[in-house]
C-alpha positions in Angstrom: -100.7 116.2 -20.8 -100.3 119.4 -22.3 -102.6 121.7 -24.4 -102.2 124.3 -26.8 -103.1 128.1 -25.7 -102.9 131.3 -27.3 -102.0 133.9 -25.2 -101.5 137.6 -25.5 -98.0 138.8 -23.7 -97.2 142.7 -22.8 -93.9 143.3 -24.5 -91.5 143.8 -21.2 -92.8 140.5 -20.3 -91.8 139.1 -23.6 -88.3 140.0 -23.6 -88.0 139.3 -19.9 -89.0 135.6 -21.1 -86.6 135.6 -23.9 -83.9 136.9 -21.6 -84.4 133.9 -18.8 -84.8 131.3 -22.1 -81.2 132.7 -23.3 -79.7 132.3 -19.9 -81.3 128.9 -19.8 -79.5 127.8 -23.1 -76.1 129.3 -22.1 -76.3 127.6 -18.3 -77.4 124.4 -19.7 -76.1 124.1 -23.4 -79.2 122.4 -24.7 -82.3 123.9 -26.4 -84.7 125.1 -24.3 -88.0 126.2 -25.5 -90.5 129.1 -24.9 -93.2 126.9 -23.6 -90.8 125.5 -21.0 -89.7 128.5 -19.9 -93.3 129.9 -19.7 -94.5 126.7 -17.5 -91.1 127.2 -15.5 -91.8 130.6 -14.5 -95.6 130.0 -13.6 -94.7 127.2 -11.8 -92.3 129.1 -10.1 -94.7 132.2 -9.0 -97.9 130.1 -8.1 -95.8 128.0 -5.7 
């Protein structure tokens, strides 16, 4: 289930996201979203 946030994003943090979703795209060649890349990294650094 997912839910619908607002959040408020520092702007270095922002492009850093956009750069990894870019990356994303180019490795696998499909659309990736901003949400999935947000859960991705979270997911990543509350392991």
């Amino acid at each position: 289930m997912t839910k619908r946030i607002t959040i408020m994003l520092d702007e270095d943090l922002f492009k850093k996201l956009r750069i990894l979703q870019s990356k994303k795209i180019v490795q696998t060649e499909k659309s990736v979203s901003f949400s999935k890349i947000i859960n991705y990294t979270l997911r990543k650094g509350l392991k």
